[in-house]
N, CA, C and O atoms as a DFTB+ gen file, in Angstrom:
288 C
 N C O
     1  1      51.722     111.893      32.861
     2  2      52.878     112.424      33.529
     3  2      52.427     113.220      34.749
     4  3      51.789     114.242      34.494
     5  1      52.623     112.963      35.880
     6  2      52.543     113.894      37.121
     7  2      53.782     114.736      37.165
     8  3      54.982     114.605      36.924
     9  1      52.721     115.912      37.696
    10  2      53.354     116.934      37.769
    11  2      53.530     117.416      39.478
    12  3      52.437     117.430      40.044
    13  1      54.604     117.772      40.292
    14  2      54.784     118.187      41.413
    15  2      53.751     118.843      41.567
    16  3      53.200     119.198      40.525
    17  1      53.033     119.293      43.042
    18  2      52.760     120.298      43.769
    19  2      53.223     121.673      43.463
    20  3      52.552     122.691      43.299
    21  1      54.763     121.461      43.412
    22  2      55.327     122.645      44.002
    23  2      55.682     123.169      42.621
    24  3      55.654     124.397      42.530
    25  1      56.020     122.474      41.495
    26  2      56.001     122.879      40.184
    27  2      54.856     123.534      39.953
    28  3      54.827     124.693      39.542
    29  1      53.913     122.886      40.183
    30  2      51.914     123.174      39.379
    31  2      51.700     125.223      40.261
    32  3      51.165     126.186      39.712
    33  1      52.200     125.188      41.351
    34  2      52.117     126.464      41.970
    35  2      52.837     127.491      41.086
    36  3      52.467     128.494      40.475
    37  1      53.971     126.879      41.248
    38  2      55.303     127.944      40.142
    39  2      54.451     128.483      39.226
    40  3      53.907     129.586      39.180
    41  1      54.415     127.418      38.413
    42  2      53.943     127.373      36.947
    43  2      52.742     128.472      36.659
    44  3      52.714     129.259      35.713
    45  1      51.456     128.293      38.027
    46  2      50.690     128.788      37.819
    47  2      50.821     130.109      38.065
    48  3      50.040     130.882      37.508
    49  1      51.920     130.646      39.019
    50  2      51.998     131.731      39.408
    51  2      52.721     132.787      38.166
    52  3      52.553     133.993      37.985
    53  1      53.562     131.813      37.435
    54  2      54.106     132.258      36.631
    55  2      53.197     133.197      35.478
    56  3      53.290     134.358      35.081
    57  1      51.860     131.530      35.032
    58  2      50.791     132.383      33.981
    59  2      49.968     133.766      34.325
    60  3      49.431     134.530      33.524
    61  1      50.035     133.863      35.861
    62  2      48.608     135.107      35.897
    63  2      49.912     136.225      35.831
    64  3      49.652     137.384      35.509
    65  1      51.109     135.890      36.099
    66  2      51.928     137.370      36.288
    67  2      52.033     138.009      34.887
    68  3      51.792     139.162      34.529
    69  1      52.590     136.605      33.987
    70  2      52.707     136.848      32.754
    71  2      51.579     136.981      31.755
    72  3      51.762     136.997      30.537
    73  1      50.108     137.099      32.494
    74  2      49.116     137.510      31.495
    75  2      48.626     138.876      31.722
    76  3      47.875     139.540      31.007
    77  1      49.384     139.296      33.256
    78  2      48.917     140.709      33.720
    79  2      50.424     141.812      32.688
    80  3      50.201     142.763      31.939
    81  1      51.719     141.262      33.015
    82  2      51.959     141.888      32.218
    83  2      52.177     141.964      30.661
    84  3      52.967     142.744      30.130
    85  1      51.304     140.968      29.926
    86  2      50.849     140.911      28.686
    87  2      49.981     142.055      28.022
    88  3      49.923     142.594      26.917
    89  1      49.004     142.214      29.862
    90  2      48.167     143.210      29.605
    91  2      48.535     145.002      29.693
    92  3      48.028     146.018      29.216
    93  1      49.566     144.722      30.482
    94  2      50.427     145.886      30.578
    95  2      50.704     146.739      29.355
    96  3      50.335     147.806      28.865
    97  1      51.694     145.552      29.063
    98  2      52.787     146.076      27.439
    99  2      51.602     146.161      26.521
   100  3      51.852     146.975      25.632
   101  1      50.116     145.504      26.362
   102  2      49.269     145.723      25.108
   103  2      48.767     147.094      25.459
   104  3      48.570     147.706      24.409
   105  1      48.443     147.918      26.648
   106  2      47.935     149.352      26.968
   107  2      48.914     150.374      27.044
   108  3      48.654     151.509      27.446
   109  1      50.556     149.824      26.489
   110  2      51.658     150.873      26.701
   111  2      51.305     151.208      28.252
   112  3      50.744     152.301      28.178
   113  1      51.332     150.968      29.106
   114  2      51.487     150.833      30.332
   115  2      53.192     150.172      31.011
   116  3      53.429     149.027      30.627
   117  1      53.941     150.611      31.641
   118  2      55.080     150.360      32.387
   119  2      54.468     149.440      33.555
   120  3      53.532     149.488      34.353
   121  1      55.786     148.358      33.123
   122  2      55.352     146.768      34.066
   123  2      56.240     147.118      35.630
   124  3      57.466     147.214      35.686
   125  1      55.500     147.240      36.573
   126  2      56.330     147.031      37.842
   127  2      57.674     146.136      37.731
   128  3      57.883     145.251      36.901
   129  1      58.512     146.563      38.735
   130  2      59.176     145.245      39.199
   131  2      58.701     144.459      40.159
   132  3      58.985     143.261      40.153
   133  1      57.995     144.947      41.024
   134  2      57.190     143.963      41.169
   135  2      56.597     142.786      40.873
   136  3      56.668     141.941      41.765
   137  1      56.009     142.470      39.837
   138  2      55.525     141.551      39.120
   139  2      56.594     140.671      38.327
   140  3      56.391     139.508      37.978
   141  1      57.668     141.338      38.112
   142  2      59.062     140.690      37.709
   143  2      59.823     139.995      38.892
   144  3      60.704     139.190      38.591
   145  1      59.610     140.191      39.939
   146  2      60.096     139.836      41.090
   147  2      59.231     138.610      41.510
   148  3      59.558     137.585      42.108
   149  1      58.071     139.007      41.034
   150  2      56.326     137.356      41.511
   151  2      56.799     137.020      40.749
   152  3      57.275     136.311      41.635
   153  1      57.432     136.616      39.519
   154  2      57.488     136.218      38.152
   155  2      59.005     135.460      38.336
   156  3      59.006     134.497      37.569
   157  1      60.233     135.540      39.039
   158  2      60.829     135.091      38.967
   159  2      60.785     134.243      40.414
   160  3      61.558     133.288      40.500
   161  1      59.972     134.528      41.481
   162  2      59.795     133.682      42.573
   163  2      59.162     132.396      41.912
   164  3      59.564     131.272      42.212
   165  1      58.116     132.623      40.965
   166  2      58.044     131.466      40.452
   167  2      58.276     130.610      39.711
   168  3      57.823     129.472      39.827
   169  1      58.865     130.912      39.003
   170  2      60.229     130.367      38.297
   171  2      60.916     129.224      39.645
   172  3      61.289     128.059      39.778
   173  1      60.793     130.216      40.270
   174  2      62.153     129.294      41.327
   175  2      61.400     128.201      41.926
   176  3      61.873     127.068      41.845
   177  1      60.051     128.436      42.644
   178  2      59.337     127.261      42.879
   179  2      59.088     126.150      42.143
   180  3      58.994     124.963      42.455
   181  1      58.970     126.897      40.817
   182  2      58.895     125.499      39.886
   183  2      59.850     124.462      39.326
   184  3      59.622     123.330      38.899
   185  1      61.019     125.170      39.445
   186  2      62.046     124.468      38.859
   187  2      62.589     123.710      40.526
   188  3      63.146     122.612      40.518
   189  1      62.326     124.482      41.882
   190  2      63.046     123.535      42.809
   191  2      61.960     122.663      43.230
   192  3      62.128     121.680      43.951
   193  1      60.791     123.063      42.740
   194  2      59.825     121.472      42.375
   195  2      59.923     120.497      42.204
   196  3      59.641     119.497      42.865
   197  1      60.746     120.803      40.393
   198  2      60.925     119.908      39.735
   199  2      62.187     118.975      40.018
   200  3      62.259     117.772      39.767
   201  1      63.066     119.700      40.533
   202  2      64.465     119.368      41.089
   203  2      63.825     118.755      42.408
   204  3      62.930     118.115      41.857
   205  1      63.708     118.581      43.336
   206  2      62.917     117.319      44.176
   207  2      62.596     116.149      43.756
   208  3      62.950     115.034      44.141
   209  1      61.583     116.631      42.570
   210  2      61.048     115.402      42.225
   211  2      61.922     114.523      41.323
   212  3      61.686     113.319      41.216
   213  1      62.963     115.137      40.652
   214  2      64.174     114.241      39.952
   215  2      64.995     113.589      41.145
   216  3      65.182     112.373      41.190
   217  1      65.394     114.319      41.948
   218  2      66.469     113.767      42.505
   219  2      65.294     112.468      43.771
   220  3      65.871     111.449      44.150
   221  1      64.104     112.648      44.149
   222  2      63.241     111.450      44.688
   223  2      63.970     110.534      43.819
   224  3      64.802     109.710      44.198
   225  1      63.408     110.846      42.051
   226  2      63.050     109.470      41.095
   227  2      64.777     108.752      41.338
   228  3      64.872     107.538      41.522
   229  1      65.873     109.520      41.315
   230  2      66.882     109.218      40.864
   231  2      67.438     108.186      42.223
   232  3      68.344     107.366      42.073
   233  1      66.896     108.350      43.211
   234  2      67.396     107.834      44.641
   235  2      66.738     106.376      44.278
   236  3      67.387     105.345      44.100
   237  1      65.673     106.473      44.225
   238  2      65.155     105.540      43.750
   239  2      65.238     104.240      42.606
   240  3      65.057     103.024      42.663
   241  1      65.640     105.285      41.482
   242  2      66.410     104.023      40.520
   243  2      68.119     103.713      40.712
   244  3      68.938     103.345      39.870
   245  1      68.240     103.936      41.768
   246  2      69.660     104.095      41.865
   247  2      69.448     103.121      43.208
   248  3      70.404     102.431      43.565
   249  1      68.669     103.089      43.667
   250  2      68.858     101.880      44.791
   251  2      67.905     100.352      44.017
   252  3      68.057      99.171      44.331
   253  1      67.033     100.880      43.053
   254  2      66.762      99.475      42.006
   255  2      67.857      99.457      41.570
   256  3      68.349      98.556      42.249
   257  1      68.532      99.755      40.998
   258  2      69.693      99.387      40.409
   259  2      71.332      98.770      41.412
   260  3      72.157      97.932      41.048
   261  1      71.301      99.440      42.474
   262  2      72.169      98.538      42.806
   263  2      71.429      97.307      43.623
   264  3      72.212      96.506      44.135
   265  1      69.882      97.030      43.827
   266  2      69.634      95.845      44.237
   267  2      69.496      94.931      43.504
   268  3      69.230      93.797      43.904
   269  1      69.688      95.324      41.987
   270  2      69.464      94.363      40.926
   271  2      71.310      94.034      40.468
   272  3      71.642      93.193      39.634
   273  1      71.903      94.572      40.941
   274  2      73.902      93.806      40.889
   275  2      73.876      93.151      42.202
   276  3      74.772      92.315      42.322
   277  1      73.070      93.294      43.276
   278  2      73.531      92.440      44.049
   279  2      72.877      91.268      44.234
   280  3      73.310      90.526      45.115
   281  1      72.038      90.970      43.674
   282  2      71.311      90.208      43.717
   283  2      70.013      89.903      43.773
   284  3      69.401      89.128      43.037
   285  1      69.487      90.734      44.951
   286  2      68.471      90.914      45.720
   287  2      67.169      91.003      45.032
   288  3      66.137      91.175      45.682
């Protein structure tokens, strides 16, 4: 399964935020918002990643599909 570019960034940005504040909450330490703010930017990259890459696939089987009713 390939995975977007722009997903694989999200995603990754997502793990180091969420292992820093893993490390946070284990030292009773208070998590910035900051890092909640990196943490939901990537969220957003990844999912409008992933949303690209559906709506590519979907253009795509959607023009196989109407070249396969018309004939072609």
């Amino acid at each position: 399964m390939k995975i977007n570019k722009g997903a694989k960034v999200g995603i990754m940005i997502e793990i180091i935020v969420l292992v820093i504040m893993i490390f946070l909450a284990l030292f009773n330490k208070t998590i910035p918002s900051v890092l909640s703010w990196i943490f939901v930017v990537g969220l957003v990259i990844a999912l409008s990643g992933t949303l690209v890459t559906l709506s590519k696939r979907n253009d795509k089987d959607e023009s196989a599909i109407y070249s396969y009713f018309r004939g072609e």
